[in-house]
DSSP file (Angstrom, degrees, kcal/mol; ACC not computed):
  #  RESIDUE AA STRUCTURE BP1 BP2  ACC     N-H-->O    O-->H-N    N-H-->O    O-->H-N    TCO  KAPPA ALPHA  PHI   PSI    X-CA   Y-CA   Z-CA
    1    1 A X     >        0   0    0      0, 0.0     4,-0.7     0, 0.0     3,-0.1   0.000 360.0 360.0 360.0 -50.6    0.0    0.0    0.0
    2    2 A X  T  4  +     0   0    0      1,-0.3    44,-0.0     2,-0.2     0, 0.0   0.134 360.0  54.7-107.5  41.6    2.7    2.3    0.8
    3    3 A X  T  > S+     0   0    0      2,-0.1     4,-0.8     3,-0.1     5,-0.4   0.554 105.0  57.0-101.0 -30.7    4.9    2.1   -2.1
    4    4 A X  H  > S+     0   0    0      2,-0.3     4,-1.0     1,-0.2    -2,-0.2   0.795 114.2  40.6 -64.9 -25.4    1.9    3.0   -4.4
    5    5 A X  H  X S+     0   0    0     -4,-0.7     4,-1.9     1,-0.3    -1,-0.2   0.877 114.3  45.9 -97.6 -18.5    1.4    6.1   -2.4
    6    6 A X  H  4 S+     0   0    0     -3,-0.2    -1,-0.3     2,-0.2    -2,-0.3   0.249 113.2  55.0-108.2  20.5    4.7    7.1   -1.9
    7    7 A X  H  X S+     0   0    0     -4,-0.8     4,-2.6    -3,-0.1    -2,-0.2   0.379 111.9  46.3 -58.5 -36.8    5.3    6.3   -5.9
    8    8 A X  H  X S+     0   0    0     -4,-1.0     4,-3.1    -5,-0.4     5,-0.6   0.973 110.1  43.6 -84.7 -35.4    2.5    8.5   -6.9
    9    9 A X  H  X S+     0   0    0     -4,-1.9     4,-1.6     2,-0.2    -1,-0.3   0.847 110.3  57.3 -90.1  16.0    2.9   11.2   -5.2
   10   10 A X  H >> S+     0   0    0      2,-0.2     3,-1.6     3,-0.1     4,-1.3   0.957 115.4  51.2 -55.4 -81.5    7.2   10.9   -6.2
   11   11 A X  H 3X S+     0   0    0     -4,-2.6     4,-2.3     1,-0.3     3,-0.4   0.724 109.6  40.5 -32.4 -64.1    5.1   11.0   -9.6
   12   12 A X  H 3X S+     0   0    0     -4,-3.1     4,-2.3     2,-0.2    -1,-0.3   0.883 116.0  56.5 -61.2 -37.0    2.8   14.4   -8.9
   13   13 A X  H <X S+     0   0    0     -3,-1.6     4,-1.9    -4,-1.6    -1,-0.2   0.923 103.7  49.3 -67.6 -43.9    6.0   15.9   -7.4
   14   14 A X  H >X S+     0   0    0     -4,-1.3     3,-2.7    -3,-0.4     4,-2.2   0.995 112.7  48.1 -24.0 -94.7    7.9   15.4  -10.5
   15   15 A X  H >X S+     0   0    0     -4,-2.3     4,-2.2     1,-0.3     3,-0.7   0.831 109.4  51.4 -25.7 -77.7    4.9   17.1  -12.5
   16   16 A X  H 3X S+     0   0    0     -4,-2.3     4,-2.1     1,-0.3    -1,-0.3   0.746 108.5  51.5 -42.4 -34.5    4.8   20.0  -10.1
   17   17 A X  H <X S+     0   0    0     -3,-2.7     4,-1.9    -4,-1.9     3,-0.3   0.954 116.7  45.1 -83.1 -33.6    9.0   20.5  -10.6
   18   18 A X  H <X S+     0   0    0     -4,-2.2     4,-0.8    -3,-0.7     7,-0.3   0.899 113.4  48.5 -63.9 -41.1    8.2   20.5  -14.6
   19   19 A X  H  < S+     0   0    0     -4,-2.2     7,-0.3    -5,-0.3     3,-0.3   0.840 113.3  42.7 -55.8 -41.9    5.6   22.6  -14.1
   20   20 A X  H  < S+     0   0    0     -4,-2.1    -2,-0.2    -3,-0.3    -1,-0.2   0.860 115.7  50.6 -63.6 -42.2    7.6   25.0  -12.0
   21   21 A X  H  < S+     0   0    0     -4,-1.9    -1,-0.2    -5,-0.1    -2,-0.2   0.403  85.4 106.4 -70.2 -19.5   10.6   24.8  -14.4
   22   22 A X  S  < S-     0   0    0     -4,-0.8    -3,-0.0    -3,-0.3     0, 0.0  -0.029  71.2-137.1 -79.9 158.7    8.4   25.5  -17.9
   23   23 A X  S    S+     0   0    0      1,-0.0    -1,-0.1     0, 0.0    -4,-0.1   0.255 116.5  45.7-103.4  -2.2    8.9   29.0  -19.2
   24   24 A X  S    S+     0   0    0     -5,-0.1    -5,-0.1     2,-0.1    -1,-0.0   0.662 105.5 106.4-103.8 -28.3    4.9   29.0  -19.7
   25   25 A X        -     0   0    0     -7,-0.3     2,-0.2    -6,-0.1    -5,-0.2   0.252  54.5-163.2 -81.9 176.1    5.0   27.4  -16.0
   26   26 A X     >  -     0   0    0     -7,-0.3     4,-0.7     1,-0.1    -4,-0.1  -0.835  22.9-130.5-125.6-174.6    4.1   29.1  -12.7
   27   27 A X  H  > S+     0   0    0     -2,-0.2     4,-0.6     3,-0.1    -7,-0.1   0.376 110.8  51.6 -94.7  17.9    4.8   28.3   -9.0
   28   28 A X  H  >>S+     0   0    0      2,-0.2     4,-2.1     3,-0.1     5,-0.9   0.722 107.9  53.1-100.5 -50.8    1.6   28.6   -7.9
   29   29 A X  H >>5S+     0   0    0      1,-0.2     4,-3.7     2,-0.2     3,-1.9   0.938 110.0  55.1 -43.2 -53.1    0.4   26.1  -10.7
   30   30 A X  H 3X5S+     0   0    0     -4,-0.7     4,-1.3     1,-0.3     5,-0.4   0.970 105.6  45.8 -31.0 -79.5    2.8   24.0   -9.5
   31   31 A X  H 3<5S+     0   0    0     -4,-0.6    -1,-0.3     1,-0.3     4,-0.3   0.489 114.2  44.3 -54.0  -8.5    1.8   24.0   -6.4
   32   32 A X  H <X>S+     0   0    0     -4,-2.1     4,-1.7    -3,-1.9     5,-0.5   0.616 106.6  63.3-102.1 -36.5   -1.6   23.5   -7.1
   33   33 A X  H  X<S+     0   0    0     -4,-3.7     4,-1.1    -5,-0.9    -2,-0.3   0.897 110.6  40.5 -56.5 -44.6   -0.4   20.9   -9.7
   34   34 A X  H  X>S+     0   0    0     -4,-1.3     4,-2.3     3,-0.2     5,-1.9   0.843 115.6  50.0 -43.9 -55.1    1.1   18.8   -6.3
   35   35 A X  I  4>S+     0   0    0     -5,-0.4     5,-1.0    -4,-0.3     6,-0.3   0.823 118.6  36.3 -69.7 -15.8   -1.9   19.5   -4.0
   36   36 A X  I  <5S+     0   0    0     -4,-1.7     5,-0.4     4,-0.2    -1,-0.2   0.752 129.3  32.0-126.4 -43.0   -4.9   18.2   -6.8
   37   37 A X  I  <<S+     0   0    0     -4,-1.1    -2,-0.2    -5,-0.5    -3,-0.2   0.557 131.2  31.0-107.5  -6.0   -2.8   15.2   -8.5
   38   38 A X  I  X5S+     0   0    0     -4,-2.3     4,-3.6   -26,-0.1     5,-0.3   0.664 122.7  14.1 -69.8 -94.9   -1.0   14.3   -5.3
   39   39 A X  I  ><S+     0   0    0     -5,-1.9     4,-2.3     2,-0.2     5,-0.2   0.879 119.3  55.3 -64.2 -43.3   -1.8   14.6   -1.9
   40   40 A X  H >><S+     0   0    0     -5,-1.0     4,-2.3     1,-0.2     3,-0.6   0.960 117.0  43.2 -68.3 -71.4   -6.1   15.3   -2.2
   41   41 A X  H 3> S+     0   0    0     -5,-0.4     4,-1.6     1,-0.3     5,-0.3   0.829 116.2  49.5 -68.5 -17.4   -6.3   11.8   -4.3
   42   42 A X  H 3X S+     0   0    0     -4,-3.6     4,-3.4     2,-0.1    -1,-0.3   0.972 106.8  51.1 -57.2 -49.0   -3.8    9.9   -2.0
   43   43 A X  H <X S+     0   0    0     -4,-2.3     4,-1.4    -3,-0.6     5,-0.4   0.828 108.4  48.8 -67.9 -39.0   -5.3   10.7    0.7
   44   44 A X  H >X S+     0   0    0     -4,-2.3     3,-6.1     1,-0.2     4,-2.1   0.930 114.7  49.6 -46.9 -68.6   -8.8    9.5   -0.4
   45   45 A X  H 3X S+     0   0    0     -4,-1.6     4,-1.4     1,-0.4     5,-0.5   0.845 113.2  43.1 -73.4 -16.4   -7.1    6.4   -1.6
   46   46 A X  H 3X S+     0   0    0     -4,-3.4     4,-1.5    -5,-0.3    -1,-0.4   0.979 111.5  58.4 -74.8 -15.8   -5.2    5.8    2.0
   47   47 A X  H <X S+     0   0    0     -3,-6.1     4,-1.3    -4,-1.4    -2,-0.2   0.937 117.3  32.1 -75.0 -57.8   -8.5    6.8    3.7
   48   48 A X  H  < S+     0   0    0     -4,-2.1     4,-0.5    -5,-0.4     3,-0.4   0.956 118.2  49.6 -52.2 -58.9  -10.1    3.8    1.7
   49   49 A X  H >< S+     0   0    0     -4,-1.4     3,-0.6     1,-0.3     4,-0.4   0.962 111.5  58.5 -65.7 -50.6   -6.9    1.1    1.5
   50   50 A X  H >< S+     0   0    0     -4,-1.5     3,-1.0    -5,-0.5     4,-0.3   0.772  84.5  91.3 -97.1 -34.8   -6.6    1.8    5.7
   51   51 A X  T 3X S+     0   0    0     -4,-1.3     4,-1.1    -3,-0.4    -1,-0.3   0.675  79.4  49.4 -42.2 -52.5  -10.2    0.7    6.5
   52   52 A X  H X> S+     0   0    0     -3,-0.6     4,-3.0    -4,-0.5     3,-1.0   0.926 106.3  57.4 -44.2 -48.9   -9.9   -2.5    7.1
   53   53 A X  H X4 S+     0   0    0     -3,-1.0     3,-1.8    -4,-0.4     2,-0.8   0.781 110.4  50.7 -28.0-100.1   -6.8   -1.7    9.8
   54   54 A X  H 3> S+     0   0    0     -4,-0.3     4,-0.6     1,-0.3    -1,-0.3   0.448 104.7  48.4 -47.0  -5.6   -9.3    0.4   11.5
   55   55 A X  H <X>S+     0   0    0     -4,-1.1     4,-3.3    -3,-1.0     5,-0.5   0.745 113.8  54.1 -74.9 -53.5  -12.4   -2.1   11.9
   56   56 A X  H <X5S+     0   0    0     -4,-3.0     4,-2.9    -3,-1.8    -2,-0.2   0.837 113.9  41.7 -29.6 -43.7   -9.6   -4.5   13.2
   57   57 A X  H  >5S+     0   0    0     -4,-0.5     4,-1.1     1,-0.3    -1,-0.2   0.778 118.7  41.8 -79.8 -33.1   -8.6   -1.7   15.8
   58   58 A X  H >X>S+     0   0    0     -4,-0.6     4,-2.3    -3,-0.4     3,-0.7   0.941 114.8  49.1 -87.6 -29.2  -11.7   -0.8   16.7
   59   59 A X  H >X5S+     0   0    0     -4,-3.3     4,-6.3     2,-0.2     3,-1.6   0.988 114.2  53.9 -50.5 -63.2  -13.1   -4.8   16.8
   60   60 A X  H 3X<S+     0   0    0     -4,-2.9     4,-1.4    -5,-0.5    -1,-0.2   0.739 113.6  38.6 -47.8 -21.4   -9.7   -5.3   19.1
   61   61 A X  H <X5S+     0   0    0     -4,-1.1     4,-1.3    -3,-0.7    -1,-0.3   0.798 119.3  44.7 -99.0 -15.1  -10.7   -2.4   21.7
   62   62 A X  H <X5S+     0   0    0     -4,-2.3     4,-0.7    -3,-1.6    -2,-0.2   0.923 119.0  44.5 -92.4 -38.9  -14.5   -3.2   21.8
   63   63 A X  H ><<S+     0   0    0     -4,-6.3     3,-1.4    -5,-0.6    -1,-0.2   1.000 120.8  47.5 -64.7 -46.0  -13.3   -7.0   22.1
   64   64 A X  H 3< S+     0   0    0     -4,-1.4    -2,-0.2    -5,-0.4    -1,-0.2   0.892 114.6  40.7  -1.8 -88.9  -10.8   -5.5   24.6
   65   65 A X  H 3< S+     0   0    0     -4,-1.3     2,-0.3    -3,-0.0    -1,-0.2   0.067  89.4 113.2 -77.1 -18.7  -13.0   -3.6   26.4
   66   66 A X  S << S-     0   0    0     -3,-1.4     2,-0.0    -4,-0.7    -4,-0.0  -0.693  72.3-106.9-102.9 149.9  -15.9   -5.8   26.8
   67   67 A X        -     0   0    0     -2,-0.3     2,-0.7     1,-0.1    -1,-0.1  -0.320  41.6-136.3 -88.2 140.5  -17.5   -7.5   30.0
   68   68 A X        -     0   0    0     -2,-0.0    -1,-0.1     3,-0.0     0, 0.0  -0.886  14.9-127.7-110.2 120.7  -16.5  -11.5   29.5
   69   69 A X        -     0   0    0     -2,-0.7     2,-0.4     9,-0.1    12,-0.1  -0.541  25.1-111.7 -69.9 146.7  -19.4  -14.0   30.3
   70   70 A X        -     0   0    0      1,-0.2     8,-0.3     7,-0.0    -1,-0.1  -0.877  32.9-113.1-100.8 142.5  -18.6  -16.6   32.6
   71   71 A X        -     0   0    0     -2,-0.4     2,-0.2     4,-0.2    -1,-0.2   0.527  29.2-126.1 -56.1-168.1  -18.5  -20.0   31.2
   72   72 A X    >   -     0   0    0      4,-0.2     3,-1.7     5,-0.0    -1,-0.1  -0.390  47.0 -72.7-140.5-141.6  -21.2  -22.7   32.2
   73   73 A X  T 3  S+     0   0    0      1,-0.3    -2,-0.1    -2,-0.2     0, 0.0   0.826 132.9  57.0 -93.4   0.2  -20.5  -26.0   33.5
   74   74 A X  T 3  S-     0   0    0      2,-0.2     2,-2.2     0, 0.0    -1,-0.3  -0.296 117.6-111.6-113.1  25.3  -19.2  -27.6   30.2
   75   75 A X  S <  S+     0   0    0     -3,-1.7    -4,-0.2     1,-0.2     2,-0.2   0.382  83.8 129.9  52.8 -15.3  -16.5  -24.5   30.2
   76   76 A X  S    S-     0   0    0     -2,-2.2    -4,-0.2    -5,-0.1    -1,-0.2  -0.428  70.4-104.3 -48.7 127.4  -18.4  -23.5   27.5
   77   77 A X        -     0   0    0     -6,-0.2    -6,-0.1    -2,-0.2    -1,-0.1  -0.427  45.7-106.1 -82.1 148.5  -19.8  -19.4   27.4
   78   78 A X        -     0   0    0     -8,-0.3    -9,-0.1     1,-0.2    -1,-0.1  -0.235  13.6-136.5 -70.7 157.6  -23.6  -19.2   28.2
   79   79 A X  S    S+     0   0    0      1,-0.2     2,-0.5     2,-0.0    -1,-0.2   0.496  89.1  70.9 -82.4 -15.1  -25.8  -18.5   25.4
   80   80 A X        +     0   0    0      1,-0.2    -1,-0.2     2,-0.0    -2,-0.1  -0.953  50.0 171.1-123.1 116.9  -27.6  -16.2   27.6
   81   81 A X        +     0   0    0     -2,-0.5     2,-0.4     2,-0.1    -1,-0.2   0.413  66.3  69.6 -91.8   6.0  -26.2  -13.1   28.5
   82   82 A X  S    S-     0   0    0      0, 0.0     2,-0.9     0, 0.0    -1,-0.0  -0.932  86.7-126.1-108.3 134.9  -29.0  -11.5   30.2
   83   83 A X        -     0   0    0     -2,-0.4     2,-0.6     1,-0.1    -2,-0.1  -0.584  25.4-125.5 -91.5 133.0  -29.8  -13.4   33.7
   84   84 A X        -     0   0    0     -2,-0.9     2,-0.2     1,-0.1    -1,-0.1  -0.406  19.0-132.3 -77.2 119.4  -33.2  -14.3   33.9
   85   85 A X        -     0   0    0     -2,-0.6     2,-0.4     1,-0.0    -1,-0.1  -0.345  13.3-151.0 -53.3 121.3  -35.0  -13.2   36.7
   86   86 A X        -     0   0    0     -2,-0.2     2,-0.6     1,-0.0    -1,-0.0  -0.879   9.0-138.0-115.0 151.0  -37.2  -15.4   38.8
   87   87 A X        -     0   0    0     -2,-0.4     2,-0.1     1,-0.1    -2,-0.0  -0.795  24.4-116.4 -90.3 119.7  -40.6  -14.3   40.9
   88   88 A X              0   0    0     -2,-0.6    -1,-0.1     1,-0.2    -2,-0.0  -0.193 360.0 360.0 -18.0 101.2  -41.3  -15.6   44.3
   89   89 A X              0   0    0     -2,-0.1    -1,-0.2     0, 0.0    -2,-0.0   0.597 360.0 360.0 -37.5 360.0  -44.6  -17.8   44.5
């Protein structure tokens, strides 16, 4: 994932020094030429490529994080996690 990103934007950076360098070029074009074919369309695509990580991280603190039923007499965890209340006759 992060050789693709840090190829492309090698690639947009590139662009932007041609751009700067042009005798038609500017450095603002340039610079806009980095920020529009670089960094904004990496960043979507790391936003995107990183999702999975982050369900993992967030599964790992809620699993973390979470109250643990105790097992039943086969060591096995009960099916029922709410305990059922009984009324006095």
């Amino acid at each position: 994932m992060y050789l693709v990103l840090i190829a492309w934007i090698y690639v947009a950076f590139m662009m932007a020094v041609a751009e700067a360098t042009s005798p038609i070029g500017s450095l603002l074009g340039a610079v806009f030429t980095f920020l529009l074919y670089g960094v904004l369309p990496m960043g979507v695509v790391a936003y995107i490529m990183g999702t999975p990580a982050r369900r993992r991280a967030i599964k790992a603190q809620n699993a973390k994080t979470a109250v643990s039923v105790p097992p039943d007499a086969n060591g096995e965890p009960s099916s029922q996690t709410v305990t059922p209340i009984r009324k006095e006759p």
